[in-house]
C-alpha atoms as one frame of an Amber mdcrd trajectory, in Angstrom:
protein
   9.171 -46.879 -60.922   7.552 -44.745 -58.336   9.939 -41.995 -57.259  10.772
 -42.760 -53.442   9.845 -39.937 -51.312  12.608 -38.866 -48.003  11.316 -38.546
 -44.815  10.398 -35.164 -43.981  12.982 -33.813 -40.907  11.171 -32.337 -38.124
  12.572 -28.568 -37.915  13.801 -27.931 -34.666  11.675 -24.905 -34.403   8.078
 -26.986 -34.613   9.457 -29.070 -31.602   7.522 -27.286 -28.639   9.959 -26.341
 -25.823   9.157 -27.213 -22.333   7.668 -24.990 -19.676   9.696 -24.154 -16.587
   7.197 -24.780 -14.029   7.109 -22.451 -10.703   8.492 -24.698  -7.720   8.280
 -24.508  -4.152  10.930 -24.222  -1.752  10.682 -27.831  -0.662  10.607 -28.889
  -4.443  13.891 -26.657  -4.999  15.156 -28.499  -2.354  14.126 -32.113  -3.484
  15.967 -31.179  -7.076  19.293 -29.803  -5.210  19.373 -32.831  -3.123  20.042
 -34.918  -6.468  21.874 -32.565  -8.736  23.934 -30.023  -6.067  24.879 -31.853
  -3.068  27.225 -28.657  -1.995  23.705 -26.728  -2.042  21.302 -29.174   0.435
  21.138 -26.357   3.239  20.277 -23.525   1.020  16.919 -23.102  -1.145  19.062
 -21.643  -4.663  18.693 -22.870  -8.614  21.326 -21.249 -11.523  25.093 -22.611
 -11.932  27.773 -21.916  -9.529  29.014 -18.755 -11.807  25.003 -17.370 -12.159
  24.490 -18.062  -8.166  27.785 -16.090  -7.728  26.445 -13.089  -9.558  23.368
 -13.320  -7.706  24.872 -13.339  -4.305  27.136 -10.395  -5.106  23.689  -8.205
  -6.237  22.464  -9.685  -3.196  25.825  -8.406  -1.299  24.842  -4.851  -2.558
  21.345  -5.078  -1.506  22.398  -5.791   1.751  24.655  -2.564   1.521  22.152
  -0.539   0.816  19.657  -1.543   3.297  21.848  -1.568   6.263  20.190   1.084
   8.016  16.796   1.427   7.733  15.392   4.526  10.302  13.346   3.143  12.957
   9.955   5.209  12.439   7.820   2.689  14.469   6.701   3.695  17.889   5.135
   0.826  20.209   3.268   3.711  22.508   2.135   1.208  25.240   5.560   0.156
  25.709   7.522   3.117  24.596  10.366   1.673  21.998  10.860   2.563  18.596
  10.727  -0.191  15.970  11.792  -0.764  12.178   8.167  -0.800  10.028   7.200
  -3.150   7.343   6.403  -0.410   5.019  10.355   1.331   5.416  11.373  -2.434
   5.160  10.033  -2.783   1.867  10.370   0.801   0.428  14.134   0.074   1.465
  14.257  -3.618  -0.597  12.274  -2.441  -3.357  14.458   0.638  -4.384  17.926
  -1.730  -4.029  16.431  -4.795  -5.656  15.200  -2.585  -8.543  18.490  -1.039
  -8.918  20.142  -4.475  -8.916  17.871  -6.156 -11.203  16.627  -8.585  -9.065
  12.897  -9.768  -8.882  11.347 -10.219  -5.095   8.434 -12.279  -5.398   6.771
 -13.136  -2.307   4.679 -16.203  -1.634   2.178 -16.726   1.467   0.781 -19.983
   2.565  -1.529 -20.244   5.948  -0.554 -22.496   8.046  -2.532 -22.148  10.979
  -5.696 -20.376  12.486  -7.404 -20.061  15.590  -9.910 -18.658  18.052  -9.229
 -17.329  21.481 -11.046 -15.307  23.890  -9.106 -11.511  24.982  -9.220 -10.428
  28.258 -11.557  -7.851  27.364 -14.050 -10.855  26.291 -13.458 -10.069  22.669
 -13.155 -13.278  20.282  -9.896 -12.696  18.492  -8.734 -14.832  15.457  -4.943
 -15.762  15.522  -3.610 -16.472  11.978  -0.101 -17.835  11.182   0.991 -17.752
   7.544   4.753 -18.520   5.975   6.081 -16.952   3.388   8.934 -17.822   0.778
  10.287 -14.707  -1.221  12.035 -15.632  -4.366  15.100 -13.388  -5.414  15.261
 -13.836  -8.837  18.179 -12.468 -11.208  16.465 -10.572 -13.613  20.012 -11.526
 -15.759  20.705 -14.997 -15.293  17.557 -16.583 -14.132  19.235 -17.791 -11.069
  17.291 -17.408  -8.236  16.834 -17.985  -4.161  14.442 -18.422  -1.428  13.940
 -16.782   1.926  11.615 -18.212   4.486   9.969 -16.833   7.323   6.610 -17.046
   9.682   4.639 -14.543  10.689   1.568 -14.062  12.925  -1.513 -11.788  13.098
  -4.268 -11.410  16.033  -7.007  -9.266  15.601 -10.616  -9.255  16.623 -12.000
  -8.239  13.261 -10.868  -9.519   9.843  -7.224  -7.875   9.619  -5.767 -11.270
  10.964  -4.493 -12.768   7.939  -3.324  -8.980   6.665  -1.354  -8.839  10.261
   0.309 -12.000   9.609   1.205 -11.554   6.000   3.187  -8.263   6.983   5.206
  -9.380  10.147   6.553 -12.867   7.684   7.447 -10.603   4.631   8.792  -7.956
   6.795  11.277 -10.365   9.191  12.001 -12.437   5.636  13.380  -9.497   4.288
  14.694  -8.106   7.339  16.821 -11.711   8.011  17.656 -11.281   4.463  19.817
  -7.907   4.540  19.985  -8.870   8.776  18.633  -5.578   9.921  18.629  -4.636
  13.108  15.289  -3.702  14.094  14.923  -2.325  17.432  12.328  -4.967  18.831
  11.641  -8.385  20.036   9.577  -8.131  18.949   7.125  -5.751  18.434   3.349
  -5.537  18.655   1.183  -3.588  18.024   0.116  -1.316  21.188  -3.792  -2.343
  20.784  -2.692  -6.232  21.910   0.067  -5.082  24.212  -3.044  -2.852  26.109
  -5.295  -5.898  26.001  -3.033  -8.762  26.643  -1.939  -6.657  30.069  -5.353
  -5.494  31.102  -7.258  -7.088  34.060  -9.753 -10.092  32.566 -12.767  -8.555
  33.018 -15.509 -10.434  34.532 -17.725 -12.558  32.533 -21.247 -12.270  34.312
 -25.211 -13.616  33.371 -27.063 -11.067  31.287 -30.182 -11.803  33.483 -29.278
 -11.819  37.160 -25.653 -10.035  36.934 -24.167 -13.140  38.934 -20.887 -14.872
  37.860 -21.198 -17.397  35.400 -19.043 -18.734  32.232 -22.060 -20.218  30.259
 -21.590 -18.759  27.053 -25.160 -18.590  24.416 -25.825 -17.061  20.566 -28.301
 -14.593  21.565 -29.905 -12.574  18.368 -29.293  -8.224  18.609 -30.392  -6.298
  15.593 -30.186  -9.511  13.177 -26.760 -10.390  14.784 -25.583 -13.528  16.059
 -23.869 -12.540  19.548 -22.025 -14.354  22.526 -23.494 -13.434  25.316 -22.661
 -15.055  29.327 -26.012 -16.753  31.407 -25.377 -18.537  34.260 -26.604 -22.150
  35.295 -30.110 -20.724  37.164 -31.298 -18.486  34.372 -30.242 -20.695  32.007
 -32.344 -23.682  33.293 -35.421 -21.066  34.107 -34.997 -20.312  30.086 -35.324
 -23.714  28.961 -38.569 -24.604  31.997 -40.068 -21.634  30.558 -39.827 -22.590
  26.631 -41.034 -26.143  28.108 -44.007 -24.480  29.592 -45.030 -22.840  26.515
């Protein structure tokens, strides 16, 4: 008779574990809403006792970066300011010396176009950012949430944005004071307060808001015609 052979048992060590995937603040959210009632208002994952732990490193972070020296100056309004950069020097030495992870994460949410006063085409970018505090201990971990927003007439928009959402995140965080409200930088304050200049026809010099891609050096460039010229232009390339 053939010997009967047992099942093989699967060793608990072949079965593959899952991944913790990284979530969102509004999938957080959707997962507390169903498993921690008591925690719907706040963006948080970990047990009560590992959340706990976490807010009391958090408690000392806060400690630590209660005052941060306001090295900013605004020149074209005259106030001093908290920067970015002493905002984060201040958060990275306490969260490092409290184990905690601060992971920032940017999504744009918005950009657009607009003419300065100085005829300038300026792009306006507004990104949000969620920075995850993570417990380098316990894995428990929370969210902070801010917007920021950048203007700029070459291509530091986005960079301009990024810094004012991660520096008021962090700045609501530890609630620093920080001495504006709120700032900007003096190259907009000049521009945004300067007389619109007026826009006038390359050709004939006279008023005129007609705007046209005119070609300088290889470049595409706006430049103003008005009505007259304009329809002289196109009579002209007719006539040719």
């Amino acid at each position: 008779m053939a010997a009967q052979l047992k099942p093989q048992q699967q060793s608990p060590f072949e079965t593959p574990q899952p991944v913790p995937s990284f979530q969102t603040a509004e999938e957080l959210r959707s997962s507390q809403k169903q498993s921690e009632p008591y925690l719907e208002s706040l963006v948080m994952t970990g047990s009560p006792s590992d959340i706990a732990s976490l807010a009391a490193k958090v408690v000392n972070i806060m400690d630590a970066c209660s005052h941060v020296q306001k090295n900013g100056l605004n020149e074209f309004h005259k106030y001093s300011y908290v920067m970015a950069s002493d905002v984060m020097a201040a958060l990275n030495k306490a969260c490092v010396a409290q184990g905690v992870a601060c992971i920032p994460r940017f999504t744009k949410t918005d950009e657009t176009q607009k003419t300065q006063r100085s005829g300038q085409i300026a792009t306006v970018v507004t990104v949000s950012v969620e920075v995850y505090l993570i417990d380098s201990t316990t894995g428990a971990s929370l969210v902070v949430q801010a917007l920021g927003t950048g203007e700029d007439a070459g291509d530091k928009a986005v960079a301009k944005a990024q810094t004012m959402a991660i520096k008021y995140a962090l700045m609501s965080l530890c609630l620093i004071s920080s001495g504006d409200d709120p700032e900007s930088d003096s190259t907009t304050d000049e521009e945004n307060s300067a007389p619109a200049k007026t826009a006038v026809c390359i050709n004939c010099g006279k008023t005129t808001y007609f705007k046209k891609l005119a070609d300088f050096d290889g470049a595409k460039i706006e430049v103003y015609v008005c009505p007259v010229c304009k329809k002289e232009t196109r009579k002209k390339k007719a006539d040719q």
